[in-house]
C-alpha positions as CSV (number, residue, x, y, z in Angstrom):
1,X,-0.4,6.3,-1.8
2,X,-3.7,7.1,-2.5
3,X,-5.7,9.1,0.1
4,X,-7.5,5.9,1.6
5,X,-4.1,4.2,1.5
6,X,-2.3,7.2,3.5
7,X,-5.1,7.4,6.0
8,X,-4.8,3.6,6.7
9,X,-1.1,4.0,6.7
10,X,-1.2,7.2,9.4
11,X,-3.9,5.5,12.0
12,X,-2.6,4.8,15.4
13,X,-4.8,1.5,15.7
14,X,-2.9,-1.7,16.4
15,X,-5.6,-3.5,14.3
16,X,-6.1,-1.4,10.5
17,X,-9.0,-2.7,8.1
18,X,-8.9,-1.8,4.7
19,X,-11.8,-2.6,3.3
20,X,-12.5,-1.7,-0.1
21,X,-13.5,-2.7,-3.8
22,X,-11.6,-4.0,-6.5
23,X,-8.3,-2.3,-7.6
24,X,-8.6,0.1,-4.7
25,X,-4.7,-0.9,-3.8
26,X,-5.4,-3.1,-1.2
27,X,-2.4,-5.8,-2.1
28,X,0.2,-3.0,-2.6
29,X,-0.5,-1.0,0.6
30,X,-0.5,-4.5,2.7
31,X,3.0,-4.6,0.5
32,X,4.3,-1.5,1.3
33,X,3.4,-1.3,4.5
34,X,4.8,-4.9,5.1
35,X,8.3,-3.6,3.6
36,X,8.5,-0.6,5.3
37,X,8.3,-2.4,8.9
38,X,10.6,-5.5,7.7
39,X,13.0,-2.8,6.2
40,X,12.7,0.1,8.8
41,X,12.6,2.2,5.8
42,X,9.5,4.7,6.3
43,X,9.2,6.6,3.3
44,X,7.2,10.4,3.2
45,X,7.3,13.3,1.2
46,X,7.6,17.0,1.6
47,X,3.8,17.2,2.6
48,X,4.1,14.3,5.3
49,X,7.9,13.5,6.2
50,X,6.6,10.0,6.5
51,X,3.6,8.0,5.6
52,X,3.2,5.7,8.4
53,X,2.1,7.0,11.7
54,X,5.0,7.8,14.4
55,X,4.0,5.0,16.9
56,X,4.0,2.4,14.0
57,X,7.8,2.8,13.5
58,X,10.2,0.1,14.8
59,X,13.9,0.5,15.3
60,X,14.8,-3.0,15.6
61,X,14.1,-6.3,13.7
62,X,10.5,-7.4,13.3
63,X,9.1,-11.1,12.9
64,X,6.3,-11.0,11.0
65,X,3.5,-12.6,9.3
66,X,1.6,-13.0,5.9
67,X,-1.8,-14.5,5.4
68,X,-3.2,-15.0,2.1
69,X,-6.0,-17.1,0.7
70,X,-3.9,-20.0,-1.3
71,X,-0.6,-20.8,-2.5
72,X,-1.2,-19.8,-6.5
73,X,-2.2,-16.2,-4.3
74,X,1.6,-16.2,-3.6
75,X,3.2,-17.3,-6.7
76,X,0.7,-14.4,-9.2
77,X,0.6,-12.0,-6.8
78,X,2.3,-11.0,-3.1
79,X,5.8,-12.5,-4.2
80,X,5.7,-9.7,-6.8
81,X,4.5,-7.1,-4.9
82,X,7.3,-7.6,-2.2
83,X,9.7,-7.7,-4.2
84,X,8.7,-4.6,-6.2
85,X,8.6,-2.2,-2.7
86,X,11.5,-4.2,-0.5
87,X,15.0,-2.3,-0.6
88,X,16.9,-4.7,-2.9
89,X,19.7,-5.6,-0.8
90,X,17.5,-5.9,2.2
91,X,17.0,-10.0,1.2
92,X,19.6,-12.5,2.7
93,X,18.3,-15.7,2.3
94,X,14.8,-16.5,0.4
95,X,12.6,-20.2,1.7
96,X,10.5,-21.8,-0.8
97,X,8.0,-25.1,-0.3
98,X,9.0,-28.0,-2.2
99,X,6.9,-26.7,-4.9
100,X,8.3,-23.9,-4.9
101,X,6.2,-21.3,-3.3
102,X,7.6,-18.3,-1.6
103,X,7.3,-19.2,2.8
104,X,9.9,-17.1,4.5
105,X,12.3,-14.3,3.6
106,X,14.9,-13.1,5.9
107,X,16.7,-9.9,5.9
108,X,20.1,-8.4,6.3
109,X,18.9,-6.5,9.6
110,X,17.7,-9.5,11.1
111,X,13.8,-9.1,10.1
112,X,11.8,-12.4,8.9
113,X,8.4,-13.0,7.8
114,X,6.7,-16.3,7.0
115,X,3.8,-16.6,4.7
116,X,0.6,-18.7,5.6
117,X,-2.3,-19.4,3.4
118,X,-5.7,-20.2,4.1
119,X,-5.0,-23.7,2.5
120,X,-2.9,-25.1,5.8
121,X,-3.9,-27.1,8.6
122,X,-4.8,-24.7,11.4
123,X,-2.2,-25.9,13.6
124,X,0.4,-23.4,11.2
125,X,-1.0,-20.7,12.4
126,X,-0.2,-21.9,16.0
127,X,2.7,-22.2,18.7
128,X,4.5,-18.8,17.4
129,X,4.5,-15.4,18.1
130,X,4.6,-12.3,15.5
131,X,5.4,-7.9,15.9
132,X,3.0,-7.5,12.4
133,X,0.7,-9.7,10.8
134,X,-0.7,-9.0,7.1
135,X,-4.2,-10.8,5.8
136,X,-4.8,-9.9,2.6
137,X,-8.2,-11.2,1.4
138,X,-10.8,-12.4,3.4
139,X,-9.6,-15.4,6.2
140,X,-11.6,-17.5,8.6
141,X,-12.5,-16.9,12.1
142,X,-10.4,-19.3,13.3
143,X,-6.9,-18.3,11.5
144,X,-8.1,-14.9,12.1
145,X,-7.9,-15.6,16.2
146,X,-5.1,-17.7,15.9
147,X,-3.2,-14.9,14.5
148,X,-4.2,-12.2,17.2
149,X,-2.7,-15.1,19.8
150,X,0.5,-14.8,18.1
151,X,0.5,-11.2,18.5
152,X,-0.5,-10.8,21.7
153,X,3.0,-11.4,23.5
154,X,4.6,-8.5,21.1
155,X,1.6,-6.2,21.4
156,X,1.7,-6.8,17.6
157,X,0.1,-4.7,14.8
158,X,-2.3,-6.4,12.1
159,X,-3.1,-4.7,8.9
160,X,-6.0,-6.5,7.0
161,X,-6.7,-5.8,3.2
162,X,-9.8,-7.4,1.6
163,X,-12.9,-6.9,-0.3
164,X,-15.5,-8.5,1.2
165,X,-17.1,-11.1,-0.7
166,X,-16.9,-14.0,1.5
167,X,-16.3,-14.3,5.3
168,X,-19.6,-12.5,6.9
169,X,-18.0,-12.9,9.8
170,X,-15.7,-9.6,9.3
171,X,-18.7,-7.4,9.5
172,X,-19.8,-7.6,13.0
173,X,-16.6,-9.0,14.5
174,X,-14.3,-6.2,13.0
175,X,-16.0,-3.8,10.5
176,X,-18.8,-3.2,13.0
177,X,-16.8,-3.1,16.0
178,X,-14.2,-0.1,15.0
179,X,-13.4,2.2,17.4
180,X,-10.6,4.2,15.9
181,X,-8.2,3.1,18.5
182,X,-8.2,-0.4,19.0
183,X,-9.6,-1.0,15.6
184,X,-9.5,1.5,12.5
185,X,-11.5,0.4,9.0
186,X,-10.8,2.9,5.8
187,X,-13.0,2.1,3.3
188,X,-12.8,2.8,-0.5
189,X,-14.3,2.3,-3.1
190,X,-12.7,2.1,-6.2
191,X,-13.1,5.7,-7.9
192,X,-11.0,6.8,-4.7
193,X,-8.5,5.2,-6.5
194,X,-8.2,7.6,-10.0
195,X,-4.8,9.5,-8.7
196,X,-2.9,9.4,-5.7
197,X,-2.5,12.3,-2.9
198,X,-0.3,14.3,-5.2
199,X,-2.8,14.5,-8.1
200,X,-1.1,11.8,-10.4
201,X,-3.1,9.3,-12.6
202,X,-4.1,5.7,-11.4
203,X,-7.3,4.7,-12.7
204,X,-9.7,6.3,-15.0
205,X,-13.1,7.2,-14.2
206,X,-14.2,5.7,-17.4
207,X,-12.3,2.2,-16.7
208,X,-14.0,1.8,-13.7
209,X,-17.8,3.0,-14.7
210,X,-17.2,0.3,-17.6
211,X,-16.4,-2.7,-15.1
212,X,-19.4,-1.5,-13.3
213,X,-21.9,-1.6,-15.4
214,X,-20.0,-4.8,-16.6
215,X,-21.5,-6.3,-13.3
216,X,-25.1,-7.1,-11.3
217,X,-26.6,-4.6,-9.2
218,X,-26.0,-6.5,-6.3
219,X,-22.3,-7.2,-7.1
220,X,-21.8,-3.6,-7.5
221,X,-21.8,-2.6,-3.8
222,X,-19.0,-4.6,-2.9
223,X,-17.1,-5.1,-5.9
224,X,-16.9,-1.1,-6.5
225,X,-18.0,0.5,-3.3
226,X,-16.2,-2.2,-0.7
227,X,-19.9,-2.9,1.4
228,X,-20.8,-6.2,2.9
């Protein structure tokens, strides 16, 4: 990880906002830290034995959740990612729609998690119960409750990546009202992403001043900086 990414991954919040600009890593921590949980696989180094915090560790199958703005969001992107960071025998039987989106993987141990996008009826997000709970990208209010119901039996963890373009919303009712304990927000901008905690290259400083002077002023703030 990058340092934003490891201090998201090590909070002891149940709810985690990641809230940054472009390419800050947003989709592949919500990825990795998705995996890890499905997989029970926690993986560290010799600086920190393992990247996600010691309360956020489960010993058992999880049922879990992913949220993501439309179906073509799937297809280019989170199938992907999963499948770049999940142990490869880990997958025992893979669910598609009829047109053939990703919806549901389940695992060897037991572990399942559907995927929801912001496209479906409301009622999808209803009348079922989750331990984790990804939203990557901005979501509606409504999903957004909908989703803390289903956790609420499990005393579930939620891990939300976005940049936030649309959904004002997210300021006040999560941004604003972080605590550290109930609710953590790392933000990063996207020059925190140049190298990750052991020094090695990501980004360079010179990609990222060219896509920002590529942009308008007022883009800038929350395309590169991650600011309402």
């Amino acid at each position: 990880p990058n340092r934003p990414q490891l201090k998201a991954l090590q909070s002891p919040a149940r709810f985690i906002a990641y809230c940054g600009g472009n390419r800050v890593g947003k989709t592949t921590l919500g990825a990795f830290w998705m995996a890890s949980h499905l997989s029970q696989t926690y993986s560290g180094c010799e600086c920190h034995h393992t990247w996600m915090h010691h309360t956020h560790r489960f010993k058992r199958s999880v049922k879990a959740v992913i949220v993501v703005t439309g179906f073509a969001k799937i297809e280019q992107v989170i199938e992907e990612k999963l499948f770049a960071v999940l142990p490869k025998d880990w997958i025992a039987q893979t669910k598609r729609t009829p047109q053939g989106y990703l919806r549901r993987l389940v695992g060897k141990n037991g572990s399942i998690v559907d995927i929801l996008t912001n496209e479906m009826d409301q009622m999808a997000f209803e009348s079922t119960d989750w331990d984790i709970a990804w939203i990557d990208e901005p979501t509606s209010i409504s999903h957004y409750y909908a989703i803390q119901r289903g956790l609420l039996d499990r005393m579930g963890l939620i891990l939300l990546t976005f940049t936030p373009l649309v959904e004002p919303w997210m300021k006040e009712e999560i941004v604003d009202s972080a605590d550290g304990r109930r609710i953590d927000v790392v933000e990063a901008d996207t020059y925190q992403n140049t190298e990750d905690i052991h020094g090695n290259p990501i980004l360079t400083k010179e990609a990222i001043r060219d896509l920002e002077m590529s942009i308008p002023e007022d883009m800038r703030q929350t395309r590169i900086y991650g600011k309402f």
